[in-house]
ROBA-462091 format. One record per residue (C-alpha): x, y, z. Coordinates in steps of 0.05 Angstrom, whole numbers. Each point is the difference from the previous one (the first is absolute). Example, Ala and Ser with C-alpha at 12.3 -4.5 7.8 and 13.67 -1.06 7.14 Angstrom:
BEGIN
R        x        y        z
R      246      -90      156
R       27       69      -13
# end
This chain:
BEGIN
R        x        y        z
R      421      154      -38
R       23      -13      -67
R      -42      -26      -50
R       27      -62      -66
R      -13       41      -62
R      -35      -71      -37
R       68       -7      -51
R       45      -15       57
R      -49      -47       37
R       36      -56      -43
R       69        9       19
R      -19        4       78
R      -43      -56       -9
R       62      -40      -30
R       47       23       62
R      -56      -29       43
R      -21      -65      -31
R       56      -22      -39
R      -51      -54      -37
R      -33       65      -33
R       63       16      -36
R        1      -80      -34
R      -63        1      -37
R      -54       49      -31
R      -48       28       39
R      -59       39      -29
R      -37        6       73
R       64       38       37
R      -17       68        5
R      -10       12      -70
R      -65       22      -48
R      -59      -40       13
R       -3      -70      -27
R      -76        6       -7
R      -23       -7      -71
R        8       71      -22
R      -53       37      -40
R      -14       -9      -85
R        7       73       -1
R       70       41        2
R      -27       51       38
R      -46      -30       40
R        3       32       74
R       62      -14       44
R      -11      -52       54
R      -14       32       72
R       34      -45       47
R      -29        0       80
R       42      -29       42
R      -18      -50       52
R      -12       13       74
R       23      -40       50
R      -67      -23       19
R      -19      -22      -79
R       71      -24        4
R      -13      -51       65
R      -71      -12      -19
R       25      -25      -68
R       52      -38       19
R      -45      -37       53
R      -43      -11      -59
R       50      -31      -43
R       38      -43       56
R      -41      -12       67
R        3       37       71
R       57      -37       29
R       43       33      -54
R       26       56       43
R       20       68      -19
R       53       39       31
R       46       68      -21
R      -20       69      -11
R      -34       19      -62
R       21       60      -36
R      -42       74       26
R      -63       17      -36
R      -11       69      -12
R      -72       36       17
R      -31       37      -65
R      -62       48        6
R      -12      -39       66
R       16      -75      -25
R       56      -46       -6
R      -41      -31      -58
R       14       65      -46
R       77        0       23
R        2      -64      -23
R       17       22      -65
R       67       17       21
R       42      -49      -49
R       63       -1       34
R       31      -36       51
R       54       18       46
R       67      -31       14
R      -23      -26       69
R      -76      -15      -20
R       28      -47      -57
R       43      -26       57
R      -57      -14       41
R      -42      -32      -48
R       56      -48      -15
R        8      -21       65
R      -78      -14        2
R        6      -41      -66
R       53      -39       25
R      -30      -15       67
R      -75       -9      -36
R       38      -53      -53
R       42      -30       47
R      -63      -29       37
R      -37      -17      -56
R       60      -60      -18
R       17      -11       65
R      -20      -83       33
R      -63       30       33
R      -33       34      -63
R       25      -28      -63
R      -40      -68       -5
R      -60       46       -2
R       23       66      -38
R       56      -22      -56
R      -60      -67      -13
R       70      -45      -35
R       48      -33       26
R       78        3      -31
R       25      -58      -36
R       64       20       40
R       -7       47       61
R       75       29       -9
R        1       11      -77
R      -53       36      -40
R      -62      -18      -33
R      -30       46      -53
R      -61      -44       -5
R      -13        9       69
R       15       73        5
R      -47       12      -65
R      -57      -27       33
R        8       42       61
R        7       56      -28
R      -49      -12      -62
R      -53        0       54
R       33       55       62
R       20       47      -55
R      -70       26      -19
R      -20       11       70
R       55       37       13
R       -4       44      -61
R      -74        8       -9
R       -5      -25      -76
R       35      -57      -43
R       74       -6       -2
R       20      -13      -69
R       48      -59      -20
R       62       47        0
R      -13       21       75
R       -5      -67       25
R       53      -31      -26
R       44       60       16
R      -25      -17       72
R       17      -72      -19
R       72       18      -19
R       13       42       67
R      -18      -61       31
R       40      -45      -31
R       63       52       13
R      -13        1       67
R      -10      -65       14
R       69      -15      -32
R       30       43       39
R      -18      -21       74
R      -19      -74      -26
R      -69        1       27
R      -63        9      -46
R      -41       32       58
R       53       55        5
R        8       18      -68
R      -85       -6       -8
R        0       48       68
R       48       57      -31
R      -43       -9      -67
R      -64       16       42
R       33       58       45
R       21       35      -76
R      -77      -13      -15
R      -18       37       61
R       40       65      -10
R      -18        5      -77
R      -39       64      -16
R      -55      -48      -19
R      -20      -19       67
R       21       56       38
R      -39       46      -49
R      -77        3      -31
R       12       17      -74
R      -58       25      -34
R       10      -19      -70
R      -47       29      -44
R      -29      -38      -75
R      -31       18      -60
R      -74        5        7
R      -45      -35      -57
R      -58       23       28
R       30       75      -21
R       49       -2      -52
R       50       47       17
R      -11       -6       76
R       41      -40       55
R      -33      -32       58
R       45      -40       64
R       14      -65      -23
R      -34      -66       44
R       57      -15       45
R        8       65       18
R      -71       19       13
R       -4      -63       41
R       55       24       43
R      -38       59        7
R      -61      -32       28
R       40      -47       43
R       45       53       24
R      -67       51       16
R      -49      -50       30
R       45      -50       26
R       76       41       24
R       26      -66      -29
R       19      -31      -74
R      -51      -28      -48
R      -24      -79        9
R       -2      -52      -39
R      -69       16      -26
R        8       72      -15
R       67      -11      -43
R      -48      -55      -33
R      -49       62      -12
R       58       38      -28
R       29      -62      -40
R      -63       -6      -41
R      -18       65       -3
R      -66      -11       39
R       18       67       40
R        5       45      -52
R      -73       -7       -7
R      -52       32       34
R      -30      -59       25
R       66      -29       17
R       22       55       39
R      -61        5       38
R       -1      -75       15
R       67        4       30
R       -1       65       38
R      -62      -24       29
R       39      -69       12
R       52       47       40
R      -47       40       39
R      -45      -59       24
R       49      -31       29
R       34       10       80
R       65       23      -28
R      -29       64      -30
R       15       24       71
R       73       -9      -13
R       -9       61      -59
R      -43       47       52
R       54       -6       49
R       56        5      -34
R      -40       61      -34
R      -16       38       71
R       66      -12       25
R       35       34      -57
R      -54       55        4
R        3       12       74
R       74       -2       -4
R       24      -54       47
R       54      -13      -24
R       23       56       36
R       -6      -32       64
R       62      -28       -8
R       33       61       27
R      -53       14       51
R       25      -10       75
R      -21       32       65
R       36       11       61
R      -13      -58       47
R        6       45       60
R      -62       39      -26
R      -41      -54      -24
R       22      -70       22
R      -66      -32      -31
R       22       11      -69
R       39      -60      -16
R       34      -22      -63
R      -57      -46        4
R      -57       55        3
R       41       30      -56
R      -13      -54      -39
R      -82      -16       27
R      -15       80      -11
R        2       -3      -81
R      -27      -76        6
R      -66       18       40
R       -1       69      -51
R        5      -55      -61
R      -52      -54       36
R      -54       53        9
R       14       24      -74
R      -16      -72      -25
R      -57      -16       50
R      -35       56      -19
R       19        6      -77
R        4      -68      -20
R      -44      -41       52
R      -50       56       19
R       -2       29      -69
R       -4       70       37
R       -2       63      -33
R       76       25       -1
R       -3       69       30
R      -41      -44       62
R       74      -18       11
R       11       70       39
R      -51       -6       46
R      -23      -76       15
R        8      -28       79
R       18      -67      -26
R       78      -24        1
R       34      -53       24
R       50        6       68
R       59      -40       25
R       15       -7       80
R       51       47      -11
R      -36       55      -43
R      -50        7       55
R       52        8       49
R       12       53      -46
R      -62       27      -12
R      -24       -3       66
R      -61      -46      -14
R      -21      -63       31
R       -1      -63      -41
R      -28      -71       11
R       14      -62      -40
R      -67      -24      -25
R       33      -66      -15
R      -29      -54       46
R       50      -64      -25
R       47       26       48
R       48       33      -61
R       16       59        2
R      -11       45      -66
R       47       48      -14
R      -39       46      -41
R      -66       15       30
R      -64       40      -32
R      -11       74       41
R      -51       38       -3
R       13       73       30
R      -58       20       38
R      -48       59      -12
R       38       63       22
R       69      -31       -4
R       50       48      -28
R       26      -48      -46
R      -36      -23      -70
R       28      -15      -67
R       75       -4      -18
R       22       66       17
R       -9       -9       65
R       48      -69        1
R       73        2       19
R       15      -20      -78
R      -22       72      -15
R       21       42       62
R       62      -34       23
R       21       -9      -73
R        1       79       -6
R       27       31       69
R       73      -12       20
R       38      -31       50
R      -20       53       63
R      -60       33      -21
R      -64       15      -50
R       12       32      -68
R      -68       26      -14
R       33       27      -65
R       30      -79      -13
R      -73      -13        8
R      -44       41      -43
R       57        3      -53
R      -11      -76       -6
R      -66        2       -4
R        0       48      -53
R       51      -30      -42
R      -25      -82       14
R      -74        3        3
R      -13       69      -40
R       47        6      -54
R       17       60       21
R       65       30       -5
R       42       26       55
R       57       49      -12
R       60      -10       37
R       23       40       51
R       59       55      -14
R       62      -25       19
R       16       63       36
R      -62      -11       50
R       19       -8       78
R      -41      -51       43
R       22       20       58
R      -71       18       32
R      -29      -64      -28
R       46      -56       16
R       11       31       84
R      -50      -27       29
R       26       23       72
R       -5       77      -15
R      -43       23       56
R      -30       55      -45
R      -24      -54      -46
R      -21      -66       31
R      -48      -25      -64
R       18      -19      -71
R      -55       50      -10
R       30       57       35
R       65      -15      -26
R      -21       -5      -74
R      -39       66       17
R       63       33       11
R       40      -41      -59
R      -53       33      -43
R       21       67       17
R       59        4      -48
R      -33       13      -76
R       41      -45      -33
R      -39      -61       32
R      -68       26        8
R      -38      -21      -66
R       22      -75        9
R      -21       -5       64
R      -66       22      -11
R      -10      -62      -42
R       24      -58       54
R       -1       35       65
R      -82        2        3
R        1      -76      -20
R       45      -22       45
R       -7       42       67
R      -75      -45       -1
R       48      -65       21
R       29       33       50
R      -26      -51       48
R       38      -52      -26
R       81        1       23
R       54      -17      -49
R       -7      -72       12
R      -72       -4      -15
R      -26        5       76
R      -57       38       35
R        5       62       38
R      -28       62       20
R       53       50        9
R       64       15       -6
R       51       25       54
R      -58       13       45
R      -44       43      -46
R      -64      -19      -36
R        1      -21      -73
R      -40       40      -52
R      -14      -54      -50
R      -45       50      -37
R       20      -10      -82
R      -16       28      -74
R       -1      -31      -56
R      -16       44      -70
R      -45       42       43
R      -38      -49       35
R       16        5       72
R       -5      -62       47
R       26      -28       70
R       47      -66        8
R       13      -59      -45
R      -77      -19        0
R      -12       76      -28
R       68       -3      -49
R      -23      -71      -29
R      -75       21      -13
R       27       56      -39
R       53      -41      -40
R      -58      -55      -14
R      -47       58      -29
R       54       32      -44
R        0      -13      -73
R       80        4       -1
R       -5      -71       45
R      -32      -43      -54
R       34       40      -64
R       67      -11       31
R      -13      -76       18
R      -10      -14      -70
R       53       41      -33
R       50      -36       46
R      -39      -71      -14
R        7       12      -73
R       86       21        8
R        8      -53       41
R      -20      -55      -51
R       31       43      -62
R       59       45       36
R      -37       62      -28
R      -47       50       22
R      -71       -2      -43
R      -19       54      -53
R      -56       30       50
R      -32       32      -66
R        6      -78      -33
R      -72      -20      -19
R        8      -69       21
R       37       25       65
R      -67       43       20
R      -34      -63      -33
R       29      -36       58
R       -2       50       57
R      -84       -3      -12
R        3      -80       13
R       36       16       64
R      -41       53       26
R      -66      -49      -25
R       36      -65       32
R       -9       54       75
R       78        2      -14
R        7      -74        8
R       69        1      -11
R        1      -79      -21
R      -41       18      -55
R       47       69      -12
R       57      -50      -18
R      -49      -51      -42
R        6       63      -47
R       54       20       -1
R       24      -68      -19
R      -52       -7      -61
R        3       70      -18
R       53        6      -76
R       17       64       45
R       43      -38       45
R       43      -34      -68
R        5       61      -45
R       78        9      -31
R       30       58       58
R       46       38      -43
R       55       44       30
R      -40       64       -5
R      -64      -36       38
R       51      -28       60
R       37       68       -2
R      -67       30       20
R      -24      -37       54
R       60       23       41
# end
């Protein structure tokens, strides 16, 4: 897919909105319009570009939930184990600016049309079919810093003001032209993208720090998956968060309150890699229990026991491997093979109810949920490979070479070879040939311990007739089943190190300087919190760590 080198962005963006090409725009896909640092060779901006959930979440924000979103949002790309590190990728493609036009448009369109705009453009024209700069100023004199994260300054708006004005003359209808104004808003680098724009520092002459609006995007964006409010851009207007005290009043502002569990779960999705499961299916003659719907309820129950336990329980993280409690749907039990009542006695049904796997159960923590096994087996069968390569890579940091690209799979992917009727036999022979040995040696022992568990997350206890050895090893500690495999993931040091290296990349789209004092600084609160990872992301968002100028060099090493 080709990608708009930044100079020609103008040019397409004239061939597309024809208003572009009639008046000035410093927001279209040009440098950042953020103040820019005193110094002249102050660091370079690092620019993170929104995902689609920070994208829906911030545009519910801004304009309500019956604002509807539809269209495709351009691919993210998966960095060291996380979309939040590819989001440094500054271009976008042909298609992906395409299909964030076509979002703008449909986004703006609603936001002037009879039902909305009494309550989200807050003026009425003096003539409905002509334009109205006075009217258009205020709107977007008060949408414009939502949408951007920081003051617009007088140029912007009445650029926006002028678009309007165009457009409106052109179809003779001031809600049209204000709508097209909007959509341009909408597919302006500034929204789309998280600049971090770095400032002299008087507290060290000669030093930089992130300037307020963008370290209250930062916050907002960690703790929240969503764009700064009202009160934090007051923070940053006055400077109050560039203080100690004022940084710690606000982060603890963010963390206190219910939508904190917005950040963890946008955090644990991006680390456990669902957005993968958008190319996960399963053949419905094998396993006609997983639905599009259990699709969908296997990474939500994963995500509701992350938060009950994190956030509500204030559990000790690596607990998450190995605790009974979860939460079930009808149809995930059908799925699991467990028996579920409705403890609600108004005659309701819930949809989510709390589960508590009973002593001796083979299933505990979130390795042994569909999220985790379904997400890594395909279609047919069980990839114990899939499996303990994922587990390496998303909750141990550690890295996985690829396989050769010469490397037959023919013993592994037949699963009606009479010789070899279990994934363990058959990676027992697949091992055989040299050139795949050593890999192997670091997933197969991992995931062979879930072979109770079928590619669509359901129970069993052998395969084509013959027993299943779910016998595992795990950096020499040996072990039986997913009870044995999460007990020795929760007691391995990699589980909490790794947690917080991602925690920390997700917030600044870099890995941490493990030898950084303030980083081991950091890791000792965490380990002293019993790995409360609530408090883990407390500091990480008051630590100066986390706002340090990343210079090429620094980013070019945490590849």
């Amino acid at each position: 897919m080709k990608a708009i080198p930044i100079p020609r962005v103008r040019t397409w963006l004239a061939r597309l909105l024809p208003l572009a090409a009639l008046v000035p725009l410093q927001s279209a896909w040009s440098a950042p319009a953020s103040p820019p640092p005193a110094s002249s060779d102050a660091s370079t901006p690092l620019a993170l570009r929104l995902s689609p959930s920070q994208y829906r979440q911030s545009i519910l924000d801004i304009f309500g939930p019956s604002v509807s979103i539809t269209g495709t949002f351009e691919p993210e790309t998966r960095v060291q184990g996380l979309l939040a590190i590819g989001a440094r990728q500054s271009n976008v493609s042909d298609s992906g600016l395409e299909s964030y036009d076509d979002i703008a448009r449909g986004i703006a369109d609603q936001v002037v049309d009879q039902k909305h705009r009494a309550t989200y453009v807050g003026c009425t024209p003096r003539d409905p079919k002509a334009s109205d700069d006075a009217c258009a100023r205020s709107f977007f004199s008060r949408v414009g810093p939502l949408l951007y994260r920081r003051p617009l300054t007088p140029d912007e708006i009445e650029a926006r003001v002028r678009a309007a004005a165009v457009a409106s003359g052109d179809v003779h209808d001031f809600y049209g032209g204000l709508s097209l104004s909007l959509a341009e808003m909408l597919i302006s680098p500034q929204f789309l993208f998280r600049y971090k724009m770095y400032e002299p520092d008087p507290a060290h002459p000669g030093g930089e720090r992130l300037d307020a609006y963008s370290k209250a995007s930062e916050l907002s964006f960690f703790l929240w998956n969503t764009s700064p409010d009202q009160e934090l851009l007051n923070a940053a207007a006055t400077g109050a968060i560039q203080t100690p005290a004022g940084l710690e009043q606000q982060v603890n502002r963010l963390i206190s309150s219910p939508r904190v569990t917005e950040g963890v779960r946008a955090f644990f999705g991006d680390m456990l890699g669902y957005s993968d499961f958008d190319t996960v299916a399963k053949d419905p003659s094998f396993f006609p229990r997983y639905t599009l719907n259990v699709k969908d309820e296997s990474q939500e129950q994963t995500l509701r026991t992350i938060v009950d336990h994190l956030v509500t329980r204030h559990g000790d993280y690596r607990d998450l491997f190995t605790t009974p409690h979860t939460f079930l749907t009808r149809a995930l039990a059908v799925l699991y093979g467990v028996p579920l009542v409705d403890p609600s006695d108004n005659g309701q049904p819930q949809r989510w109810i709390p589960y508590t796997y009973a002593p001796g159960d083979p299933r505990s923590g979130i390795l042994s949920e569909a999220s985790f096994t379904a997400l890594f087996s395909p279609s047919g069968r069980t990839s114990p490979t899939g499996r303990g390569k994922a587990l390496r890579e998303y909750i141990l940091c550690e890295k996985v070479p690829p396989p050769p690209g010469n490397v037959s799979f023919k013993f592994v992917e037949d699963t009606t070879n009479p010789q070899f009727k279990t994934a363990r036999a058959r990676l027992t022979a697949h091992r055989s040939e040299p050139m795949c040995a050593g890999c192997h040696k670091l997933t197969d022992p991992i995931g062979l311990a879930l072979e109770n568990f079928n590619s669509a997350g359901g129970y069993r206890t052998d395969e084509n007739g013959v027993a299943i050895d779910a016998t595992g090893e795990m950096n020499g500690h040996q072990f039986v089943g997913s009870v044995g495999l999460g007990n020795t993931v929760h007691d391995d040091p990699a589980t909490t190190s790794c947690v917080a290296r991602k925690a920390f990349a997700f917030e600044t789209g870099y890995m941490p300087p493990g030898s950084d004092p303030q980083w081991q600084q950091i890791m000792q609160k965490f380990s002293a919190s019993h790995y409360n990872f609530v408090e883990l992301m407390r500091q990480i968002a008051l630590s100066d760590l986390s706002y340090e100028p990343q210079g090429p060099a620094a980013l070019t090493a945490s590849n």
